[in-house]
MOPAC internal coordinates of N, CA, C and O (Angstrom, degrees):
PM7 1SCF
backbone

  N    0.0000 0     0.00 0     0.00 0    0    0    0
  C    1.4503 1     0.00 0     0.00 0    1    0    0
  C    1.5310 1   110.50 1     0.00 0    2    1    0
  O    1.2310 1   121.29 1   113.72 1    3    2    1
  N    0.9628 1   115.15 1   -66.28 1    3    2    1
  C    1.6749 1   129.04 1   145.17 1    5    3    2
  C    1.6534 1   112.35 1     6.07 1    6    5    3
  O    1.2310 1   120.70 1    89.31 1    7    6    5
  N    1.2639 1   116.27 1   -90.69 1    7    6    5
  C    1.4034 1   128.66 1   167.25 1    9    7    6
  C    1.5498 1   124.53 1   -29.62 1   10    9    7
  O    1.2310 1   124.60 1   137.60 1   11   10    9
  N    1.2421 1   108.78 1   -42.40 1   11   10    9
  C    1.4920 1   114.97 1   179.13 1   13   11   10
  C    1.2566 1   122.49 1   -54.98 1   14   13   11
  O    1.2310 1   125.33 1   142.45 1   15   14   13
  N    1.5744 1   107.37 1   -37.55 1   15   14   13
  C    1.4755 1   128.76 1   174.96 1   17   15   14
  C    1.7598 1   103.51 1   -69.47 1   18   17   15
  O    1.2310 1   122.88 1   162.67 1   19   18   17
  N    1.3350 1   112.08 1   -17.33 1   19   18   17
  C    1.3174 1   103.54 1  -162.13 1   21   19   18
  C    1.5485 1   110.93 1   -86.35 1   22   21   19
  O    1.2310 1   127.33 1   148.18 1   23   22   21
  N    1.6358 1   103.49 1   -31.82 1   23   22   21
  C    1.4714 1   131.62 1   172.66 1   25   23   22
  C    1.1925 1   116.55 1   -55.25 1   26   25   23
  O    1.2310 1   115.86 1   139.03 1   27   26   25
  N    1.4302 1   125.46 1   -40.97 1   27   26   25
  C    1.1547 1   132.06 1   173.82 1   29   27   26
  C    1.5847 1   127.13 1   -74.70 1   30   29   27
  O    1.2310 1   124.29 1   -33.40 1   31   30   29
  N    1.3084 1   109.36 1   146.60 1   31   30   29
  C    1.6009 1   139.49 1  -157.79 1   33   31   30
  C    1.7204 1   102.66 1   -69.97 1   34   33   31
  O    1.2310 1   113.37 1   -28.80 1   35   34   33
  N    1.4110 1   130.15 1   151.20 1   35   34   33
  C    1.2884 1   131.74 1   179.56 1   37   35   34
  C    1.3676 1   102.83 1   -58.74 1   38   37   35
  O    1.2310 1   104.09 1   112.77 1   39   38   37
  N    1.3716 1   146.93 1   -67.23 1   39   38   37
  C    1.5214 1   156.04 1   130.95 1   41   39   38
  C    1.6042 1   110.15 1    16.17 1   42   41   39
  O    1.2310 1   123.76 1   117.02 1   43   42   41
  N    1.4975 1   110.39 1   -62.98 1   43   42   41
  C    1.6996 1   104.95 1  -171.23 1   45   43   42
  C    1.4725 1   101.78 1   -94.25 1   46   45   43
  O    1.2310 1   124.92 1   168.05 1   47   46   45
  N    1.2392 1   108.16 1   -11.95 1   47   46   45
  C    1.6418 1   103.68 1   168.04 1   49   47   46
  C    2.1898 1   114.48 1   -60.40 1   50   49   47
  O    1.2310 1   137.33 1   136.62 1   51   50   49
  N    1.4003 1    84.03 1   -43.38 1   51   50   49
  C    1.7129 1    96.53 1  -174.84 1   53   51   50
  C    1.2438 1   105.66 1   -61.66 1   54   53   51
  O    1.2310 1   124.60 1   117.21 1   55   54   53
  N    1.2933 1   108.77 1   -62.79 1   55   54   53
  C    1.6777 1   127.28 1   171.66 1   57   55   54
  C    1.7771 1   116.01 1   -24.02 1   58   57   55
  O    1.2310 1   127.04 1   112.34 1   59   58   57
  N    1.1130 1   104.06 1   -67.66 1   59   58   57
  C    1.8351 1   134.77 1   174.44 1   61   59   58
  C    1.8028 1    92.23 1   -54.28 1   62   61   59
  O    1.2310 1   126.65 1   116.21 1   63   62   61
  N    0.9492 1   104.81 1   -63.79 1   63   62   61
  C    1.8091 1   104.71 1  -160.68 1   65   63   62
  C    1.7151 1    93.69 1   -67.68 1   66   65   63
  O    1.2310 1   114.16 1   145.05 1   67   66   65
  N    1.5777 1   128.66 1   -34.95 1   67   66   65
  C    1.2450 1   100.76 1  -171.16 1   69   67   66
  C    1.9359 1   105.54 1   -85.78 1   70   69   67
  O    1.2310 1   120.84 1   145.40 1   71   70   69
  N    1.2630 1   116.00 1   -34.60 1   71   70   69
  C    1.6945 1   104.30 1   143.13 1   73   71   70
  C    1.1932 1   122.39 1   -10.85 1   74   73   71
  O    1.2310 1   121.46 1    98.47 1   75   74   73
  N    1.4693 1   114.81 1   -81.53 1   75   74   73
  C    1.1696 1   123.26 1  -170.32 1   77   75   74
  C    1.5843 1   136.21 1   -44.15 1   78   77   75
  O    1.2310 1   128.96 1   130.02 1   79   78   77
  N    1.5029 1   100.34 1   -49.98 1   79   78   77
  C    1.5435 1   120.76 1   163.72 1   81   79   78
  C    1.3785 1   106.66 1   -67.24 1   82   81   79
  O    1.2310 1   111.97 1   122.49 1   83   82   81
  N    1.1096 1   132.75 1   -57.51 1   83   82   81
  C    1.7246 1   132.32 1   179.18 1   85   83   82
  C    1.9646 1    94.57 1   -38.68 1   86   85   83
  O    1.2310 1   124.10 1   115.32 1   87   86   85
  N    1.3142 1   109.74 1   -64.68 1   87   86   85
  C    1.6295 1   120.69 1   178.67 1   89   87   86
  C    1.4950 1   116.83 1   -16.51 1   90   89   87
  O    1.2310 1   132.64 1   121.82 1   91   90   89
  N    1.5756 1    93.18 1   -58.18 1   91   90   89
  C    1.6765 1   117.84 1  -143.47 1   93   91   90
  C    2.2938 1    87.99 1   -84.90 1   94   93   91
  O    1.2310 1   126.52 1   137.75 1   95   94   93
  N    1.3662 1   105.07 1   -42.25 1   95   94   93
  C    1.3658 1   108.76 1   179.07 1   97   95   94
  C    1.6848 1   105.47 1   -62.28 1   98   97   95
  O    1.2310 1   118.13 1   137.62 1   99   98   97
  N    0.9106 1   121.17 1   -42.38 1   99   98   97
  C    1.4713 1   120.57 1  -170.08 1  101   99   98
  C    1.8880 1   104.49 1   -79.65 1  102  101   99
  O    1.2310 1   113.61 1   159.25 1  103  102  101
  N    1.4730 1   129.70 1   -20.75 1  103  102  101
  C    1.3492 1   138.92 1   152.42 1  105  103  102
  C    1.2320 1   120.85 1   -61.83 1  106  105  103
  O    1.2310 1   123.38 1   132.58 1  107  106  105
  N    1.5471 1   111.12 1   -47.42 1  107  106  105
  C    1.5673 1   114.67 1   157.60 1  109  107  106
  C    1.2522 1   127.00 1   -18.59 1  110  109  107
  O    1.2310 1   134.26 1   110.08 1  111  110  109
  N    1.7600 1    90.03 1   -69.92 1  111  110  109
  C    1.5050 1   125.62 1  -160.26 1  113  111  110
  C    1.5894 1    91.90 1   -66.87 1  114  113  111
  O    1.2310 1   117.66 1   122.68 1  115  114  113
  N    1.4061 1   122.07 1   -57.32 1  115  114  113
  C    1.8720 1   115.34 1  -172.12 1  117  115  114
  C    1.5570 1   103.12 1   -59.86 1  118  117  115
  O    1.2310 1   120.68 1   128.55 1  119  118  117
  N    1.3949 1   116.30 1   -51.45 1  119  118  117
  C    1.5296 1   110.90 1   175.56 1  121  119  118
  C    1.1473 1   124.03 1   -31.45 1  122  121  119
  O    1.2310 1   116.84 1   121.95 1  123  122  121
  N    1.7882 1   123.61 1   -58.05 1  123  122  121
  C    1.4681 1   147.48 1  -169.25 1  125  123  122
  C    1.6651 1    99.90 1   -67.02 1  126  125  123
  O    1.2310 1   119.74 1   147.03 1  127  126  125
  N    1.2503 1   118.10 1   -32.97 1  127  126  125
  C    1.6908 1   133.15 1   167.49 1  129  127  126
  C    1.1037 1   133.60 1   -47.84 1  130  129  127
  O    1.2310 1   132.19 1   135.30 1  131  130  129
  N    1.6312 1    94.06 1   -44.70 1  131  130  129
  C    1.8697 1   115.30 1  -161.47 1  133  131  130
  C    1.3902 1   107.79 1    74.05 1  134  133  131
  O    1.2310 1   121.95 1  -153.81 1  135  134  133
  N    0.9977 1   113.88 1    26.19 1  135  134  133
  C    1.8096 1   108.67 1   177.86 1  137  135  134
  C    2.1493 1   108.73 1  -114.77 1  138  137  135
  O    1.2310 1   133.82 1   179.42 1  139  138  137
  N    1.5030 1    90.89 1    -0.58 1  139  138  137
  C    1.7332 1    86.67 1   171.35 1  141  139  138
  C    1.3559 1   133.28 1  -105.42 1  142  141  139
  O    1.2310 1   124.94 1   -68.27 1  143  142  141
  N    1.3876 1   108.11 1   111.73 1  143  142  141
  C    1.6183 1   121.22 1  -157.77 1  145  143  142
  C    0.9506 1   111.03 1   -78.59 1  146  145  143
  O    1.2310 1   105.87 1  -175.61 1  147  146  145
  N    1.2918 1   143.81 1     4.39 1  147  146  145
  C    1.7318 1   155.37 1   159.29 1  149  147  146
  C    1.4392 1   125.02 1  -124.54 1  150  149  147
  O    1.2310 1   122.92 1   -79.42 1  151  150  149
  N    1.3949 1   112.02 1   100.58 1  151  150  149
  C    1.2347 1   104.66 1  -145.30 1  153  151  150
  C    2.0053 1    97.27 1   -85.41 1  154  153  151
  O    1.2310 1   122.18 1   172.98 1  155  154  153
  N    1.4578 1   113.44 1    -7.02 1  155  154  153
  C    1.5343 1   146.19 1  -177.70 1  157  155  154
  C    1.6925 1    91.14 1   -42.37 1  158  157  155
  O    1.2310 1   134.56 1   103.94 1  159  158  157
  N    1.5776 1    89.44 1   -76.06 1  159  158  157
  C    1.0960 1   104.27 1  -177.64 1  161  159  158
  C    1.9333 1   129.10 1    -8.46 1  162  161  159
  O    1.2310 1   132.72 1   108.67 1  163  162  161
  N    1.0703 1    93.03 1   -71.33 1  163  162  161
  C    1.7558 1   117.33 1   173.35 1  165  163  162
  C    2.0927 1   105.08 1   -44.10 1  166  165  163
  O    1.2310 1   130.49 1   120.61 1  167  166  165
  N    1.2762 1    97.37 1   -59.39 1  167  166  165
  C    1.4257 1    98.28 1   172.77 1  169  167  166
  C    2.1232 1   119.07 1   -71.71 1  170  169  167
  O    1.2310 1   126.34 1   158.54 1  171  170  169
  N    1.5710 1   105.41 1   -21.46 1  171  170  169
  C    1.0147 1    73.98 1   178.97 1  173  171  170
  C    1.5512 1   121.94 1   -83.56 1  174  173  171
  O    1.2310 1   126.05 1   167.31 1  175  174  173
  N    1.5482 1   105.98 1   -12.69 1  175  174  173
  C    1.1402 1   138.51 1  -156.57 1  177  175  174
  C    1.5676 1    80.71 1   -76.43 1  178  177  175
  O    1.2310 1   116.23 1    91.20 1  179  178  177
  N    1.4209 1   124.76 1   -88.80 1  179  178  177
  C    1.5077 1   110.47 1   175.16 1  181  179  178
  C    1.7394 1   140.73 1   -21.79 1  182  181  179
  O    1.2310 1   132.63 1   131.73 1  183  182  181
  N    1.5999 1    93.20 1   -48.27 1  183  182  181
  C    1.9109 1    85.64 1   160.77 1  185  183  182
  C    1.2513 1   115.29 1   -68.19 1  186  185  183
  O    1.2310 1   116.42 1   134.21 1  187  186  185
  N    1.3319 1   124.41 1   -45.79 1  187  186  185
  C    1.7755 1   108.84 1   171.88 1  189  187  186
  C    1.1784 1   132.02 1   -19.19 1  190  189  187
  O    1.2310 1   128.24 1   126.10 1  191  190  189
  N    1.6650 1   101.73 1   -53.90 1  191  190  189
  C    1.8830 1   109.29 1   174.27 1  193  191  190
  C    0.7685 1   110.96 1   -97.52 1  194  193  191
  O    1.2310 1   105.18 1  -165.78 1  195  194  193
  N    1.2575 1   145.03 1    14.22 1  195  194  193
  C    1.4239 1   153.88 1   135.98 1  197  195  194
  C    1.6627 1   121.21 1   -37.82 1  198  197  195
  O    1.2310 1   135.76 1   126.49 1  199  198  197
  N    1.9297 1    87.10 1   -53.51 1  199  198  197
  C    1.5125 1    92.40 1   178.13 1  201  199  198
  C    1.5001 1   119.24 1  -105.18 1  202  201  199
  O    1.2310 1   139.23 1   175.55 1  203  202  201
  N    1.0834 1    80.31 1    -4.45 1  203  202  201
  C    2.3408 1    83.34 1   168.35 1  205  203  202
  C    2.0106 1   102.16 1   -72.98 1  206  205  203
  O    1.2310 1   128.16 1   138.87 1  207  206  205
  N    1.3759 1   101.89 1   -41.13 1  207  206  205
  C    1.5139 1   116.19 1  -176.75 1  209  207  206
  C    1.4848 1   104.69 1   -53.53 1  210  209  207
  O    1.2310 1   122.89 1   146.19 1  211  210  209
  N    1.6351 1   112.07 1   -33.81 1  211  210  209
  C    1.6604 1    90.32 1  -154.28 1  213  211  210
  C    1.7245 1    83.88 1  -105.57 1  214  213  211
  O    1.2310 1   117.52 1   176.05 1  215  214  213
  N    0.9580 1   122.33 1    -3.95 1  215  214  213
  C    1.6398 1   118.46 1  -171.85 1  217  215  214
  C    1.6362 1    90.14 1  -100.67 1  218  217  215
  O    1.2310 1   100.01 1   143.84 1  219  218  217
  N    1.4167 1   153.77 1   -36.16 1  219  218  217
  C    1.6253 1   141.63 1   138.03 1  221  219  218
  C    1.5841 1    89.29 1   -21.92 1  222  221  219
  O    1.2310 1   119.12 1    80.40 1  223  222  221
  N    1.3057 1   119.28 1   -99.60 1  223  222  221
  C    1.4346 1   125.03 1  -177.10 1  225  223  222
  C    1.6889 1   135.21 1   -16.87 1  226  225  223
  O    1.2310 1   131.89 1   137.38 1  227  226  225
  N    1.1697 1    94.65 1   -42.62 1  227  226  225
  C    1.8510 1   105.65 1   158.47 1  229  227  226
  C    1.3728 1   112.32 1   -62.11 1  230  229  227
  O    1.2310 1   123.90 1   111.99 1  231  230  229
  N    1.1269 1   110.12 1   -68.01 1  231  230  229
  C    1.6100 1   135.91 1   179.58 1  233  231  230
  C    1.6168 1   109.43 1   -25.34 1  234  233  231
  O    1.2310 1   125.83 1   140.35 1  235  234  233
  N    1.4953 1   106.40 1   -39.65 1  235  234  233
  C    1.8529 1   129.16 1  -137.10 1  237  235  234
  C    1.5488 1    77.07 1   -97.84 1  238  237  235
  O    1.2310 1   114.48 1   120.18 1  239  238  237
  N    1.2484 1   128.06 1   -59.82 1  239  238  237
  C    1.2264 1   149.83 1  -176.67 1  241  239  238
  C    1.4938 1   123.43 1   -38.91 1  242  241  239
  O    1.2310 1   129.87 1   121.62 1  243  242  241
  N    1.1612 1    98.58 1   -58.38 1  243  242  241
  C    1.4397 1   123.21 1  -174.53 1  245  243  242
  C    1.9017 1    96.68 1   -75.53 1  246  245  243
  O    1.2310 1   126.84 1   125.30 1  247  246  245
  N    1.2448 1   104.44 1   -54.70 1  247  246  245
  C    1.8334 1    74.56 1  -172.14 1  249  247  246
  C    1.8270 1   103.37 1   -80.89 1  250  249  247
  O    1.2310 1   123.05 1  -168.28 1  251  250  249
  N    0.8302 1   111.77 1    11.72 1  251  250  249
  C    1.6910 1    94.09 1   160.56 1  253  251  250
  C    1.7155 1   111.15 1   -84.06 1  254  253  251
  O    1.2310 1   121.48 1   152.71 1  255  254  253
  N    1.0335 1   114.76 1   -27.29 1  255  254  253
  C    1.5446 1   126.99 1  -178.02 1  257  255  254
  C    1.5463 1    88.37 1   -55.06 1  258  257  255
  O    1.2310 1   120.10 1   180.00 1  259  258  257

């Protein structure tokens, strides 16, 4: 799962990560409801941009080197 993020372009990284957060707010929002039947969801949704964040962060890194 990992890797996929790695494959991807600075552009679909941004793209994906602002997805992602839009995602995780609208899971919030069903959670805070009582209407979200996977509560997984929310966490997996959080490592996702977790790892788009730290692979931006590699990325950011590496061309200053």
């Amino acid at each position: 799962m990992k890797t996929k993020f790695h494959e991807m372009k600075d552009e679909e990284l941004q793209l994906k990560l602002t997805e992602l957060k839009s995602e995780l707010f609208n899971l919030r929002f069903s959670h805070a409801t009582g209407q979200l039947t996977n509560p997984m969801q929310m966490v997996n949704c959080k490592r996702d941009i977790a790892r788009i964040k730290t692979v931006m962060r590699e990325r950011e890194l590496a061309k200053k080197a």
